[in-house]
C-alpha positions as CSV (number, residue, x, y, z in Angstrom):
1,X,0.0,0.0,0.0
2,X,1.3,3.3,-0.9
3,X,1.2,6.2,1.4
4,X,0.3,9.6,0.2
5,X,1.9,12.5,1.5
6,X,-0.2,15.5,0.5
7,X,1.0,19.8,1.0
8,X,-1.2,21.7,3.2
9,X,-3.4,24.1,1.3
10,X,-1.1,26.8,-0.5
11,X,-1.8,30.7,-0.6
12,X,-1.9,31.3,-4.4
13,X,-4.0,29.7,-7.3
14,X,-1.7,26.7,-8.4
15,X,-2.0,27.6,-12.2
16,X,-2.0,31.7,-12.5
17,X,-0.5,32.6,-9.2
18,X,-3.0,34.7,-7.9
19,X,-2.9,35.2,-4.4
20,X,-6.2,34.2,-2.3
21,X,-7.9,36.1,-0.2
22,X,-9.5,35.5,3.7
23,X,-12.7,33.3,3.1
24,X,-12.3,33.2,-0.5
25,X,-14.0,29.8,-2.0
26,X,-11.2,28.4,-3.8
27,X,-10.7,24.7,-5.0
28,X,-8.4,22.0,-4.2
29,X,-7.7,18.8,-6.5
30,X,-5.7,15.9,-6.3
31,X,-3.0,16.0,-9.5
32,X,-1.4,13.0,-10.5
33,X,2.3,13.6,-11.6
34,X,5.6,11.8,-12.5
35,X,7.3,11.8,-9.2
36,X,11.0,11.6,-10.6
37,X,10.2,15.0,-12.7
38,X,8.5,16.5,-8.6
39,X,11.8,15.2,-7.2
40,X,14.2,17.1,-9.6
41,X,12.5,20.3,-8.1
42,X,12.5,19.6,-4.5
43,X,15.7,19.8,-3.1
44,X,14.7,19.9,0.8
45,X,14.0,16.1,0.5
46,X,16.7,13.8,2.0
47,X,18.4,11.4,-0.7
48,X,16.5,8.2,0.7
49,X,13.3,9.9,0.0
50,X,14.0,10.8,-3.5
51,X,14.9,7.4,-4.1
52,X,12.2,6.1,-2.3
53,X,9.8,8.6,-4.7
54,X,11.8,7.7,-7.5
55,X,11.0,3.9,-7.1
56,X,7.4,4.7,-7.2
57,X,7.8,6.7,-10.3
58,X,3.9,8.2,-10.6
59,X,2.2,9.8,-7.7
60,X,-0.2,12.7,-6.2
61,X,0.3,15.9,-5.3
62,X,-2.3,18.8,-3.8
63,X,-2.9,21.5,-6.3
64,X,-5.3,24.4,-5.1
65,X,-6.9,27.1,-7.6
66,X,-8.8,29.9,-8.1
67,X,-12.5,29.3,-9.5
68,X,-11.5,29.8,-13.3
69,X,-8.6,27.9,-13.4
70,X,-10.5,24.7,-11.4
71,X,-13.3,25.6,-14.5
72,X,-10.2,24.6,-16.8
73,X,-8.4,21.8,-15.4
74,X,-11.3,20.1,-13.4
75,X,-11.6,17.4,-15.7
76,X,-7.6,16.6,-15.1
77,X,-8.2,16.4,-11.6
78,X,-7.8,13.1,-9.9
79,X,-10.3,14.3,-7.2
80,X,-11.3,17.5,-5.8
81,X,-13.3,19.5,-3.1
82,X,-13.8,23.3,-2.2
83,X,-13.4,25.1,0.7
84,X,-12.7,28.5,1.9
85,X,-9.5,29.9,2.6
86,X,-9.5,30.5,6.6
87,X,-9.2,33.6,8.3
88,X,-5.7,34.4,9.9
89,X,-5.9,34.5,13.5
90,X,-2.5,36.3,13.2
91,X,-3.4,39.3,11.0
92,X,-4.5,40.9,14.4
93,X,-1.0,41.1,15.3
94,X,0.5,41.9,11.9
95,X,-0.5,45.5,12.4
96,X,2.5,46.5,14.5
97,X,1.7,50.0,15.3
98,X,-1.6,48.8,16.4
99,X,0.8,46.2,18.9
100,X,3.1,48.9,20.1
101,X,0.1,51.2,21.1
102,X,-1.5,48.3,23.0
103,X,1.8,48.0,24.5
104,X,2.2,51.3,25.5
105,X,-0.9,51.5,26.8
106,X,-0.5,48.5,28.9
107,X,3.2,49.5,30.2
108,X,1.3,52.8,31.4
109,X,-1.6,51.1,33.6
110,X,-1.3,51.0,37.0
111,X,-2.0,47.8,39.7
112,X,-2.8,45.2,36.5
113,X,-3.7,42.1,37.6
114,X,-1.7,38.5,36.8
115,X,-3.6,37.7,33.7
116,X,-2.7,41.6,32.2
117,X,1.0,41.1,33.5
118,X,1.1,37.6,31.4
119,X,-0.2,39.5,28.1
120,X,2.3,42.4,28.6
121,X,5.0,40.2,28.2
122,X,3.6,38.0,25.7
123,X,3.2,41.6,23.4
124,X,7.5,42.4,24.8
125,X,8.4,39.2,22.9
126,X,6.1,39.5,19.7
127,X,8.0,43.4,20.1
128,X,11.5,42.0,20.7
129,X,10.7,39.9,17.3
130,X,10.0,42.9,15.2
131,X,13.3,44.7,16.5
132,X,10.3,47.3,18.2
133,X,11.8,46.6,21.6
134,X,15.2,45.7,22.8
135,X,16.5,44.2,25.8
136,X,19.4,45.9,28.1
137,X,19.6,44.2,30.9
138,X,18.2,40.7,32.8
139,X,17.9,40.3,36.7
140,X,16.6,37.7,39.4
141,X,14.0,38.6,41.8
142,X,12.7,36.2,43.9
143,X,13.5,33.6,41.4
144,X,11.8,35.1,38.7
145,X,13.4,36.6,35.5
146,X,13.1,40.2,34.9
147,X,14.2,41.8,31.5
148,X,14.5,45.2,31.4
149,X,13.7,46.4,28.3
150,X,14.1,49.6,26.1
151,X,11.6,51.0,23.3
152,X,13.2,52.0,20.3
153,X,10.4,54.7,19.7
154,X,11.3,56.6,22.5
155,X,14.2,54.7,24.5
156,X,12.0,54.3,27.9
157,X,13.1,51.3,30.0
158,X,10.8,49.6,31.9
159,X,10.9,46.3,33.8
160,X,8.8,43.1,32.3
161,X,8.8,40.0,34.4
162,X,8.2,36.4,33.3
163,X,5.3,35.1,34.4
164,X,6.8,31.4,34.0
165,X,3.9,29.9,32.6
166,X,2.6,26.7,31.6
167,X,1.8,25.0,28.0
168,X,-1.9,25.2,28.9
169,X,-1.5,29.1,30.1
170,X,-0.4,30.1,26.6
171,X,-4.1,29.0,25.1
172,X,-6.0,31.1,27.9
173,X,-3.3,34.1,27.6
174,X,-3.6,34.1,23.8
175,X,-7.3,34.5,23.8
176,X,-6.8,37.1,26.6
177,X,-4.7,39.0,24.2
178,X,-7.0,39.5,21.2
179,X,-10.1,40.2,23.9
180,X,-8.5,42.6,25.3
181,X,-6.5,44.1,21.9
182,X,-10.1,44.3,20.5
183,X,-11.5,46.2,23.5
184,X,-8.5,48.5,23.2
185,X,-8.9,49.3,19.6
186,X,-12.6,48.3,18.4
187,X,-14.8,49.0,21.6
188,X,-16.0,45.3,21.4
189,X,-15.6,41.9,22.6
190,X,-15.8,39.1,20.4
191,X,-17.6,35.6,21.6
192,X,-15.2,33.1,22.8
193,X,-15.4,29.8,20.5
194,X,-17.0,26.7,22.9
């Protein structure tokens, strides 16, 4: 029995190269192709899987396209389905301007509690990512790190302390985040998926 390794869906239309959008209905098909031509192309494969692929000789691959393409190569297609490209959970974060204004104004609040303190630093290392914020110094207090970092907007220092969390924390911290970011910015809170 062979086993099929298929790519997760892409971002562009397979055939023109156009670039999907959130929720657009686009179409995926299953495209059957001579493996030793796929294998020529894809250099991040080990040598033993090449050969492996190589022995096989014909095999699938995922193709995903637009609706006028699919309306020209459907009948090429192997199999197929549609589906919706999903929303990106990240693109509330991608705005970094809108992140280093929630940041500020978090850094500025007084007697946050726990749960605030955990999404302040969560937003420092998204800012130390993007080069936004920098870190000058690390201490111990109490056993627990603190970074003290510096804004390149303005050059402020302030003291951010890991709240050593757990796996499970992230989930619960995360969802925190975007309630709150949405509060901040669009005066609304959004219902929590069961």
């Amino acid at each position: 029995m062979q086993d099929w390794n298929l790519n997760k869906a892409s971002r562009e239309c397979s055939k023109c190269k156009l670039q999907f959008s959130q929720n657009q209905q686009i179409f995926c098909g299953i495209v059957e192709v001579n493996l030793s031509v796929v294998n020529v192309n894809a250099n991040k494969k080990s040598s033993q899987q090449k050969r492996q692929q190589d022995d096989q000789e014909i095999g699938f691959v995922r193709s995903d396209y637009c609706q006028n393409c699919f309306n020209e190569i459907q009948n090429t297609l192997f199999s197929f389905w549609n589906t919706k490209v999903p929303e990106s959970k990240q693109a509330k974060f991608d705005d970094i301007e809108k992140v280093v204004e929630f940041y500020k104004r978090l850094v500025g609040r007084q007697n946050i509690d726990d749960s605030v303190e955990k999404i302040k630093y969560f937003l420092t290392l998204i800012l130390l990512r993007k080069k936004k914020l920098k870190v000058t110094a690390t201490k111990r207090n109490e056993g627990r790190t603190i970074m003290v970092i510096e804004s390149t907007w303005d050059g402020e220092s302030s003291e951010i302390m890991d709240p050593e969390t757990s796996e499970t924390d992230i989930i619960q911290i995360k969802n925190q985040m975007e309630k709150l970011f949405d509060i901040e910015f669009n005066g609304e809170v959004k219902p929590t998926p069961a």
